[in-house]
N, C-alpha and C positions, 0 to 999 in steps of 0.2 A: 641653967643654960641661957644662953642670950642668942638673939637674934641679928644678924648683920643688915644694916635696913640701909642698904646701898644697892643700888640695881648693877648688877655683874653681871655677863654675858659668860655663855661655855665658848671657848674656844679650842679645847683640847680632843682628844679620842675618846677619853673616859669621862663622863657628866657626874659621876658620884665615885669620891672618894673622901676620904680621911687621913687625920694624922695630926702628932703633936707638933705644935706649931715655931719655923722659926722664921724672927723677924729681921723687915732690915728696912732702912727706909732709905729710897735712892730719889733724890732733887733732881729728875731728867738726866740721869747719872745711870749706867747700869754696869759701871765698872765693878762693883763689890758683886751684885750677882752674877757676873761671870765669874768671879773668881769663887762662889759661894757651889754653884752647880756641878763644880770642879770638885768638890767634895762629897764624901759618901754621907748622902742622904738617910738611911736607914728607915724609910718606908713616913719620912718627915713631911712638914708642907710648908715649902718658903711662902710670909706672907709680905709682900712689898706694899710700904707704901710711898706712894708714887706721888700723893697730895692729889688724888684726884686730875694731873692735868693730862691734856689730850693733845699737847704742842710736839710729843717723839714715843716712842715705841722703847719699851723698857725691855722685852724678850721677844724674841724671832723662832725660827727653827732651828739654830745654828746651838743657843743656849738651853734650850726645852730639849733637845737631842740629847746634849750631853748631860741633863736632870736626869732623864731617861736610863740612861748611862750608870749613874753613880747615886740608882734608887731614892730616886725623889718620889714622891706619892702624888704631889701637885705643887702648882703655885697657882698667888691667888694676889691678883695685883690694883692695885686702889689707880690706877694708868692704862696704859694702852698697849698692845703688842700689834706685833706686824708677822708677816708671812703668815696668815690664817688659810689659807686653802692647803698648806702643809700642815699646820698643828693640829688642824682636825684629825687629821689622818696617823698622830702620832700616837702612843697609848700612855698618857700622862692628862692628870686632869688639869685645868687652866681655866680658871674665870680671874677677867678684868673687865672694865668697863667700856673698853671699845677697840676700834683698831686706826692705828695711823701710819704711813707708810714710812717716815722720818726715823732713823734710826737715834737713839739716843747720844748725850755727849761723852764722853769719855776722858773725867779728869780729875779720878777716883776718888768722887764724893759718895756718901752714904755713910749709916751708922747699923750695925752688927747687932743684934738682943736688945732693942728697943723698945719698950712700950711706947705707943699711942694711938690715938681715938680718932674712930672714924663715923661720923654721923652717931655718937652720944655713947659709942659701945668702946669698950678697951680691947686694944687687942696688946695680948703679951706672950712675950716670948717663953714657949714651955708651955703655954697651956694647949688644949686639943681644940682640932677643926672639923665640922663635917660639912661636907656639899656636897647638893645635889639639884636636878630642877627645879626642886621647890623654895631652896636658899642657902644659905648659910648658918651656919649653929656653931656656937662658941663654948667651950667648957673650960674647968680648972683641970679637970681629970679627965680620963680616959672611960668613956659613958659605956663604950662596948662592949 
């Protein structure tokens, strides 16, 4: 198991969930997760990387509703979300690193089943996530 050594905030209703993980990495872009949320989840956890920046908001409540929707387990975003006094309240887990009010661009960049690494760890597509207060935990398999 590995450790994700990146400070992420809970933003969601649920502070501890799991799932096997799918990735996608959007450049201030959150065209492909909207189109991603749209799809049945099956108890999965999108993991966005966002590159770390804090300049727009990658998911709202509008996108995490319909995760909700189409049995997502979580997302877990290397960026920023907005509408947080709603996502608390919603029952889907969600850690990112902060929030900003700027809605993202929209001019459908990103890439779909990606591996890459965030502060020395790999994250890839397919393998399993667990979060909760105390962190993040990465696996190849399913530890449950």
């Amino acid at each position: 198991m590995d450790v994700l050594t990146i400070d992420l905030k809970s933003f969601g209703g649920l502070e501890k969930f799991y799932g096997q993980i799918v990735t996608l990495e959007c450049p201030e872009d959150n065209s492909k997760l909207k189109e991603l949320v749209h799809e049945e989840g099956a108890n999965k956890v999108i993991f966005v990387q966002g590159n770390g920046s804090r300049n727009v908001a990658l998911l709202g409540d509008l996108l995490a509703s319909k995760a909700i929707e189409n049995n997502w387990s979580g997302i877990i975003i290397n960026g920023c979300v907005r509408d947080v006094e709603i996502l608390k309240k919603l029952k889907i887990g969600i850690y990112a690193l902060g929030a900003c009010p700027k809605k993202s661009y929209k001019e459908n960049k990103g890439v779909l089943s990606s591996n890459f690494i965030i502060n020395d760890t790999k994250i890839c597509n397919g393998h399993w996530v667990y979060c909760d207060l105390n962190g993040i935990l990465l696996s190849e398999d399913n530890k449950l």
